[in-house]
C-alpha positions as CSV (number, residue, x, y, z in Angstrom):
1,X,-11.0,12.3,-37.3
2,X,-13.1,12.2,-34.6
3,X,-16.1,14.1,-34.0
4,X,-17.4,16.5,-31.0
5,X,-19.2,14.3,-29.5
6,X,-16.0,11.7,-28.7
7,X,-13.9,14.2,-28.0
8,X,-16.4,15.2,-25.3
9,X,-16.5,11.8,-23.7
10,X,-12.1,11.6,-23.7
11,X,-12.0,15.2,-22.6
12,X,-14.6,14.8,-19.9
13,X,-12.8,11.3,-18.3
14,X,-9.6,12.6,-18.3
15,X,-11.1,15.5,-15.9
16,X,-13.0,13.3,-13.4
17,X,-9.4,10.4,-13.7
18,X,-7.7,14.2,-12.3
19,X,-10.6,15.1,-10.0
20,X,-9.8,11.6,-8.3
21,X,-6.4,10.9,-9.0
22,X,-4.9,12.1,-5.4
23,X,-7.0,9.8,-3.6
24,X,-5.1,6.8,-4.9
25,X,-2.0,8.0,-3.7
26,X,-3.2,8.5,-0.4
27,X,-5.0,5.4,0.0
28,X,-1.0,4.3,-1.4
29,X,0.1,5.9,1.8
30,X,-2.0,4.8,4.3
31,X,-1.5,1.1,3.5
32,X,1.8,1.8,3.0
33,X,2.1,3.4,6.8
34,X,0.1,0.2,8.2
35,X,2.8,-1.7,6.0
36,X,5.4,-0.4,8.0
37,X,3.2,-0.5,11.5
38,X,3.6,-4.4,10.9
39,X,7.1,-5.0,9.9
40,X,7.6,-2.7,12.6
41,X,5.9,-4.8,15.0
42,X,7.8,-8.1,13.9
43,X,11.3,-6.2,14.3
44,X,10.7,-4.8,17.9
45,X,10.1,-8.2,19.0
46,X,12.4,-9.2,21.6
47,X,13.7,-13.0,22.0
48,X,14.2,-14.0,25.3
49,X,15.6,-17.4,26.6
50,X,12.9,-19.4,26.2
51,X,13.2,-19.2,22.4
52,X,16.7,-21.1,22.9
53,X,14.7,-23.6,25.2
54,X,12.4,-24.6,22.4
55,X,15.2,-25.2,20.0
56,X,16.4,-29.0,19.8
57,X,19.9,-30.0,21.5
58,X,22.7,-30.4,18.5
59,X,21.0,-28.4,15.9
């Protein structure tokens, strides 16, 4: 059994851990959202003709 004073300690860190816990999740968003802002960058990339310039003949 445990006694008051551990009980204290578990009840009072699982308040703060759910005082705090929603700023994980954003922080989870905003990285996710630059994520994106990068991926997004490398699909909107247009090649032109000089890509098939730079590519060797009979490859």
């Amino acid at each position: 059994m445990l006694n008051q004073q551990h009980m204290d300690i578990l009840l009072r860190h699982h308040v703060i851990a759910q005082c705090f816990a929603h700023i994980q999740t954003l922080g989870r968003r905003r990285n996710q959202r630059q994520y994106l802002r990068r991926n997004q960058a490398i699909m909107n990339h247009h090649f032109g003709p000089l890509k098939a310039v730079e590519r060797p003949q009979g490859h």
